[in-house]
C-alpha positions in Angstrom: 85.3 109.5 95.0 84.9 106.0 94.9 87.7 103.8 96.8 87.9 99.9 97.3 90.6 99.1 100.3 91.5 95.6 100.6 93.4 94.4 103.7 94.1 90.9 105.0 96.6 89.1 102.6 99.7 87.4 103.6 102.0 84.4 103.7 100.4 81.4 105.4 101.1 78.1 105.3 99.3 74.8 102.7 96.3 73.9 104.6 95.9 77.3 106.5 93.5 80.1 107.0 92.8 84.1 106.1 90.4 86.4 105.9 90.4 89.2 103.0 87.7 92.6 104.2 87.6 95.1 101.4 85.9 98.1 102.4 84.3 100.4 100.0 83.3 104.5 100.1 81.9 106.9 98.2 79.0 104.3 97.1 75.9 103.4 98.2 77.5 99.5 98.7 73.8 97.8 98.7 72.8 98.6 95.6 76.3 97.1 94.0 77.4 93.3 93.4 80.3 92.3 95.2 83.3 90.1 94.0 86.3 88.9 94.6 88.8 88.1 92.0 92.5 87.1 91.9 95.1 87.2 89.6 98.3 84.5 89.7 101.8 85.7 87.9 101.5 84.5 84.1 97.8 83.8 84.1 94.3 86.0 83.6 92.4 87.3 86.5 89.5 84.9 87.5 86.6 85.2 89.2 86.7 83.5 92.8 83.7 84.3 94.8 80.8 87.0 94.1 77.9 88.1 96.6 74.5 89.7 94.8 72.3 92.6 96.2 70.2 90.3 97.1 72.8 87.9 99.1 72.8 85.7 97.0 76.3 83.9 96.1 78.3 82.5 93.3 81.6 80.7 93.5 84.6 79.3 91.2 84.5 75.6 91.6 88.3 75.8 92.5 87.2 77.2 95.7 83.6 75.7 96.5 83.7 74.6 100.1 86.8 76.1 100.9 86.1 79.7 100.7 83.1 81.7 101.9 81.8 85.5 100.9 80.0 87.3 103.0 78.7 91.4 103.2 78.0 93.7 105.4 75.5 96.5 104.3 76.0 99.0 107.1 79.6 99.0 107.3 80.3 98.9 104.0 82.4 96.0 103.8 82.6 92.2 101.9 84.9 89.9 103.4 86.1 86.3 101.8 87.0 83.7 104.5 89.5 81.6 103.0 90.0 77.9 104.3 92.2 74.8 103.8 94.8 77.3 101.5 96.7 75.4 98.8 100.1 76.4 96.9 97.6 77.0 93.6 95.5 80.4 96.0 98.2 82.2 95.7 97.6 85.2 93.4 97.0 89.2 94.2 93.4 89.2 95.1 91.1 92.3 94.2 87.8 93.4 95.3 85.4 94.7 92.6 82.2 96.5 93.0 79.9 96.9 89.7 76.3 97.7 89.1 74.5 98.5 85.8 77.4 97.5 83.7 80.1 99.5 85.4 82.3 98.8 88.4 85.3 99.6 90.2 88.5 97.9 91.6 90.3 97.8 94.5 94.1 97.8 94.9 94.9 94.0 95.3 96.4 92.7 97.9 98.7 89.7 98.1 98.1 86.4 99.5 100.9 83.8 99.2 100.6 80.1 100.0 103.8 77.9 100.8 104.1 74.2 101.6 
């Protein structure tokens, strides 16, 4: 049985800091493509950062700077650093795993940015 587990969201202040780890089981996570997504009340979810099989990373231009992806084979996990927060991050923020045309999706979990 496949299960993504995001942890990490919060409230935190404009201009702040958190760190998102999803951590995955029941896959072999090296052979997947990692991203992470979010999803804001009243609009589609969007792509915000994804990390390849072969480490190689892609991110929304919303976030380009500000946010980093990283992955860790062994442990199974893909974390997204998120830096310099603004009011417009906030959104529920899902972890995706996909290979081969198919994937699967984590829970969500909320991150909420206040001035």
């Amino acid at each position: 049985q496949v299960q993504l587990v995001e942890s990490g969201g919060g409230l935190v202040q404009s201009g702040g800091s958190l760190r998102l780890s999803c951590l995955a089981s029941g896959i072999i996570f090296s052979s997947y493509t990692v991203g992470w997504y979010r999803q804001a009340p009243g609009k589609q979810r969007e792509l915000v950062a994804q990390i390849f099989r072969d480490n190689s990373i892609n991110y929304a231009d919303s976030v380009k700077g500000r946010f980093t992806i990283s992955r860790d084979n062994v442990k199974n996990t893909a974390d997204l650093q998120m830096n310099s927060l603004k009011i417009e991050d906030t959104a529920v923020y899902y972890c995706n795993v996909r290979r081969l045309g198919y994937g699967y999706w984590g829970q969500g979990t909320q991150v909420t940015v206040s001035s």
